[in-house]
C-alpha positions in Angstrom: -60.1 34.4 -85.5 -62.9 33.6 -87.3 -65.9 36.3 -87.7 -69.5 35.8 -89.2 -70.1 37.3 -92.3 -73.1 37.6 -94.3 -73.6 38.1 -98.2 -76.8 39.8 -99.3 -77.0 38.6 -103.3 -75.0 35.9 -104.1 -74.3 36.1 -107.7 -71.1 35.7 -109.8 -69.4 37.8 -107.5 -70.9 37.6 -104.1 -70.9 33.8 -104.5 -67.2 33.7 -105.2 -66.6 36.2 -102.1 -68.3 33.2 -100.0 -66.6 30.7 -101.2 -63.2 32.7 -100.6 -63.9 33.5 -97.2 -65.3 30.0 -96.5 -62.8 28.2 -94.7 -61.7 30.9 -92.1 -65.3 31.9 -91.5 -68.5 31.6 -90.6 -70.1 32.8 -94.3 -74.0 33.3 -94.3 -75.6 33.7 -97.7 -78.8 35.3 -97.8 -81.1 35.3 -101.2 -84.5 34.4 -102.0 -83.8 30.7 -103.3 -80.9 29.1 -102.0 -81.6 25.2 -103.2 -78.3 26.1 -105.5 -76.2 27.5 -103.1 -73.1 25.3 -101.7 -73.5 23.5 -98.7 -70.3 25.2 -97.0 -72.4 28.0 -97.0 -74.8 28.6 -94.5 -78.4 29.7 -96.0 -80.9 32.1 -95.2 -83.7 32.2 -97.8 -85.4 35.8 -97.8 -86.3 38.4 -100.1 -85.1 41.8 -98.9 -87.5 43.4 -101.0 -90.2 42.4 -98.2 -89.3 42.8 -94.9 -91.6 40.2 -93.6 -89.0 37.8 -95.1 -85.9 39.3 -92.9 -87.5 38.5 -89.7 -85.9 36.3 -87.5 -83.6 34.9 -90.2 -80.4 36.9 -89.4 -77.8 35.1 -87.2 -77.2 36.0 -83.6 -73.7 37.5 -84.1 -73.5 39.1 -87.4 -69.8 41.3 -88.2 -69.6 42.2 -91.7 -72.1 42.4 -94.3 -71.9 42.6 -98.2 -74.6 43.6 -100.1 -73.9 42.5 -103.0 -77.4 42.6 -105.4 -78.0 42.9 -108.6 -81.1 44.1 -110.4 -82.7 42.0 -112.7 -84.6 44.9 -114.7 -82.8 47.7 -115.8 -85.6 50.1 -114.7 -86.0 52.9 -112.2 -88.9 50.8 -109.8 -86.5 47.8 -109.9 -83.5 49.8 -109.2 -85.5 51.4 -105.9 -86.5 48.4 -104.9 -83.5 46.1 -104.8 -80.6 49.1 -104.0 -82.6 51.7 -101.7 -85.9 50.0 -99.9 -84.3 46.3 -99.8 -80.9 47.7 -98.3 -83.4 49.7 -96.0 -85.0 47.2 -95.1 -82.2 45.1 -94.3 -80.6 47.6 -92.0 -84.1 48.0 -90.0 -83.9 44.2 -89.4 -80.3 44.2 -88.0 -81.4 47.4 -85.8 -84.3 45.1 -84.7 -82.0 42.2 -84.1 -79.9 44.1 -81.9 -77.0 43.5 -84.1 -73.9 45.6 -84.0 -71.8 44.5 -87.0 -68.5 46.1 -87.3 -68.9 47.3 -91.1 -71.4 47.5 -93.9 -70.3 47.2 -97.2 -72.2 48.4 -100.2 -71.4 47.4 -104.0 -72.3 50.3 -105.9 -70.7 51.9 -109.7 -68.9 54.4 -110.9 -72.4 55.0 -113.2 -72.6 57.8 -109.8 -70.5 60.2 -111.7 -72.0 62.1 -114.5 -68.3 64.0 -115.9 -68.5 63.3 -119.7 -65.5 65.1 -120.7 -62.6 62.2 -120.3 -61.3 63.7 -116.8 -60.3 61.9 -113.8 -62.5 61.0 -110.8 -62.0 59.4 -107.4 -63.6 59.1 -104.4 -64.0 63.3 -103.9 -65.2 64.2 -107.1 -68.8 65.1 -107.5 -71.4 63.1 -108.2 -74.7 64.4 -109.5 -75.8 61.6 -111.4 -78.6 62.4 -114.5 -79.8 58.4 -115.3 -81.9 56.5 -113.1 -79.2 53.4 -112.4 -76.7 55.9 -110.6 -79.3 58.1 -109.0 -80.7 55.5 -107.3 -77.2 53.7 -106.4 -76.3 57.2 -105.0 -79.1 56.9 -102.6 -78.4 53.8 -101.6 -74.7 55.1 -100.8 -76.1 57.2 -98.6 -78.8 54.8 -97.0 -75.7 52.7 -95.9 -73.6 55.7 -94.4 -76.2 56.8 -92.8 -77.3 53.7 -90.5 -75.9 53.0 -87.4 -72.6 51.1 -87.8 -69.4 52.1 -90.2 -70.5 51.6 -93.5 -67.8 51.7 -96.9 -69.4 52.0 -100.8 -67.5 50.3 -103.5 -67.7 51.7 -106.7 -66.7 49.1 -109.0 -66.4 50.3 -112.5 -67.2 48.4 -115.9 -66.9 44.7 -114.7 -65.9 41.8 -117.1 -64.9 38.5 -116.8 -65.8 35.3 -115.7 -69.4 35.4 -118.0 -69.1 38.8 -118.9 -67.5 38.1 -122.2 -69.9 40.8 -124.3 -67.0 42.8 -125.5 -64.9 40.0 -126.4 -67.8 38.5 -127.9 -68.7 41.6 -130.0 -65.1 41.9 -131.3 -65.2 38.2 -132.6 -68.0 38.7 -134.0 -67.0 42.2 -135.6 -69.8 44.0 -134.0 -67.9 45.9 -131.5 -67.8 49.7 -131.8 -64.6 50.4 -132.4 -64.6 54.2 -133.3 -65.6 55.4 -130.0 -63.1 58.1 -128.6 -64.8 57.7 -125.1 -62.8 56.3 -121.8 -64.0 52.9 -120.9 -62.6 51.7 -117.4 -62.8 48.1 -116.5 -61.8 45.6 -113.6 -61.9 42.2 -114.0 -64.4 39.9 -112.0 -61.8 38.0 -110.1 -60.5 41.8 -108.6 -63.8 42.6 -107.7 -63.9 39.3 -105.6 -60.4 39.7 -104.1 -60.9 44.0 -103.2 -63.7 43.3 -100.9 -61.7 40.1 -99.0 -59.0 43.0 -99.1 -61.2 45.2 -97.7 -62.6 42.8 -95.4 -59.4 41.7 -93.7 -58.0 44.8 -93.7 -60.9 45.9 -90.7 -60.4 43.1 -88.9 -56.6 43.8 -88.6 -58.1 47.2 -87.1 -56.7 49.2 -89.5 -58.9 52.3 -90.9 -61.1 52.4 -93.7 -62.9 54.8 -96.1 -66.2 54.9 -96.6 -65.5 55.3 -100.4 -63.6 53.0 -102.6 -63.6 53.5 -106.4 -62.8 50.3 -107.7 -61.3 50.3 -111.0 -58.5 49.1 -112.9 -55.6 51.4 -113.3 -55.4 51.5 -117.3 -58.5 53.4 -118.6 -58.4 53.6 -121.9 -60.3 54.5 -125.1 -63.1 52.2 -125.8 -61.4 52.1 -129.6 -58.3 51.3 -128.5 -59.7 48.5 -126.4 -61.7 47.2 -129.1 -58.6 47.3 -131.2 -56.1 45.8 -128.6 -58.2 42.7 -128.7 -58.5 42.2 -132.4 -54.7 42.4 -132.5 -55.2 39.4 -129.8 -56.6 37.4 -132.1 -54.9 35.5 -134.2 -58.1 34.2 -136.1 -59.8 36.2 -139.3 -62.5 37.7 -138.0 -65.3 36.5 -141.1 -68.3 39.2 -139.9 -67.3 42.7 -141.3 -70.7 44.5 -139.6 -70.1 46.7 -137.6 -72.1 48.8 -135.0 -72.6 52.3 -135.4 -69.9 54.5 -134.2 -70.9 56.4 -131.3 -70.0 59.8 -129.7 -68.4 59.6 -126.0 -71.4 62.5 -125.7 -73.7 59.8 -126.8 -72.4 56.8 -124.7 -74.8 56.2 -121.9 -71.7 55.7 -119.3 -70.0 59.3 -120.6 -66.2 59.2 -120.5 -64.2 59.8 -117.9 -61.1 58.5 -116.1 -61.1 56.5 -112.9 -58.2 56.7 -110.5 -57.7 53.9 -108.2 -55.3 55.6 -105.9 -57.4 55.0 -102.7 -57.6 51.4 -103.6 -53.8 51.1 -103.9 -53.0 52.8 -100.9 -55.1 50.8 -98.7 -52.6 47.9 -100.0 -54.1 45.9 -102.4 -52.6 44.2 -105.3 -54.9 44.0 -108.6 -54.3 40.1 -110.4 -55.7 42.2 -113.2 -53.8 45.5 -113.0 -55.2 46.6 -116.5 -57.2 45.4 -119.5 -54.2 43.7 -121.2 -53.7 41.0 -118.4 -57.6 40.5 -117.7 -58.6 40.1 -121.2 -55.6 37.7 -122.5 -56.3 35.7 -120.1 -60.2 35.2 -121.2 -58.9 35.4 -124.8 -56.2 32.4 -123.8 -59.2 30.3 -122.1 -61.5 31.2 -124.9 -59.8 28.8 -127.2 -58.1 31.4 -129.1 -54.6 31.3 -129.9 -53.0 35.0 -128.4 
C-alpha cells in the first residue's frame, strides 16, 4: 500500500530518501527551487521560512513527513530560522490543512549533547546544549513533539560520505589532526538514507516507535585513531608533511563523547556501514586509491 510522503529539504540526503521511496510511493519534495529536482518526484516549490509560501501547496492526504533541512549559515539567526520558525511554520500549515499525518520526523544531531568527558550517551542522557547549533536543534526537537501528531527526532551523529570527503581529504593532504584524543562518531551517508526508510516502514507495519533515535555508527573511536586508520589505507606517500594543530578533546567544538546506537538496533535495522572501517574503504576504494 502505497502512502504520501513528503520531504522538507531535499539535499544529499533527503533527495536520496525520495528517490528510495519513489517507486512504492507517492514522494512530494518540497524546497524553494525545484527546476533540479527529478521528475519522479512530485514538487512543491516553497520557502518554509515564510509561511505565505506553504499555503495551499501541501497535498490533500499527507502521512509522513521528513524534514530534512540544512542551514546554509552556520549562525544562530539562520539556525532559528530554518530548524525552529520554518518547522513551525510548517506544522501551522498542516494544522490549517486539516492534515492528520501519521508521523513527523525531525533530522536533528548529536551536537544536542554537551558531555565532553568521552562517556556514552543515548537517547536518555541529558542534553543541555552550550553552542548555538544544538540549542537551537534542541528546540526544534521539542517544536516537533509537541504538535499534534506522533513526532520521532533523529539524531544523526558526524555524517560522511557521498561529498563529505573532508576527513579523507585532510588525511591525503596531511592536514588532518591526528593527535586528537577526543571520540569522534560517524555514520555514513548512505545509513542515514536507509535509517529513516527503516524507520519509515517500520510505522506503517504498525509497529511502535520512539520519539528519539540517536543515529550513529557503532564504532566510535578516537579522532587520532581514525585519522591514523586511514593513512594506513593508503597505499600512496602522502608528499604534504603540514600538519594542523593538535587540539584538546576540551577544545574540540563537538566535545568527546560516545554514542550508543542500541535503540537504533533494536528497532531492527541493519547499518551497510556498521563502523568507520567499512564506510571509509569503500570511499578510499572509489577514490582511486589503491586500499
Amino acid at each position: 500500500m502505497s502512502h504520501n510522503i513528503l520531504i522538507v529539504g531535499c539535499g544529499s540526503i533527503g533527495l536520496r530518501l525520495a528517490m528510495t521511496l519513489k517507486d512504492q510511493h507517492h514522494v512530494y519534495g518540497l524546497k524553494r527551487n525545484t527546476e533540479n529536482l527529478p521528475t519522479e518526484i512530485n514538487r512543491i516549490s516553497a520557502d518554509v521560512t515564510h509561511p505565505s509560501s506553504l499555503e495551499g501547496k501541501l497535498p490533500k492526504k499527507l502521512d509522513y513527513i521528513v524534514y530534512c533541512l540544512t542551514a546554509n549559515e552556520f549562525n544562530d539567526k539562520t539556525y532559528q530560522e530554518i530548524y525552529v520558525n520554518g518547522l513551525k511554520n510548517l506544522i501551522n500549515e498542516v494544522n490549517h490543512s486539516n492534515l492528520s499525518p501519521r508521523r513527523l520526523f525531525f533530522v536533528s544531531s548529536s551536537s544536542v549533547y554537551p558531555q565532553d568527558d568521552d562517556q556514552w550517551v543515548d537517547e536518555e542522557s541529558p542534553v543541555s546544549p552550550t553552542r548555538f547549533s544544538g540549542q537551537r536543534l534542541l528546540e526544534a526537537e521539542k517544536t516537533a513533539l509537541s504538535c499534534t501528531f506522533p513526532a520521532s527526532n533523529i539524531r544523526f551523529s558526524g555524517i560522511y560520505g557521498g561529498t563529505r570527503t573532508r576527513l579523507l581529504d585532510q588525511v591525503i593532504s596531511g592536514k588532518a589532526n591526528d593527535n586528537s584524543p577526543a571520540y569522534t562518531n560517524r555514520i555514513h551517508e548512505d545509513d542515514c538514507v536507509l535509517v529513516l526508510k527503516h524507520l519509515i516502514e517500520t510505522d506503517i507495519k504498525g509497529e511502535p516507535l520512539d520519539d528519539c533515535y540517536l543515529a550513529s555508527d557503532s564504532e566510535p573511536v578516537q579522532m587520532k585513531v581514525l585519522v591514523d586508520w586511514i593513512s594506513e589505507q593508503i597505499k600512496e606517500t602522502i608528499n604534504s608533511k603540514e600538519k594542523s594543530e593538535p587540539v584538546s578533546a576540551k577544545k574540540r567544538s563537538a566535545g568527546s563523547k560516545r554514542c550508543s546506537n542500541k535503540r537504533l538496533l533494536d528497532s531492527g535495522y541493519q547499518f551497510k556501514y556498521p563502523s568507520f572501517k567499512e564506510g571509509y574503504s569503500e570511499m578510499i576504494k572509489h577514490s582511486g586509491l589503491e586500499v
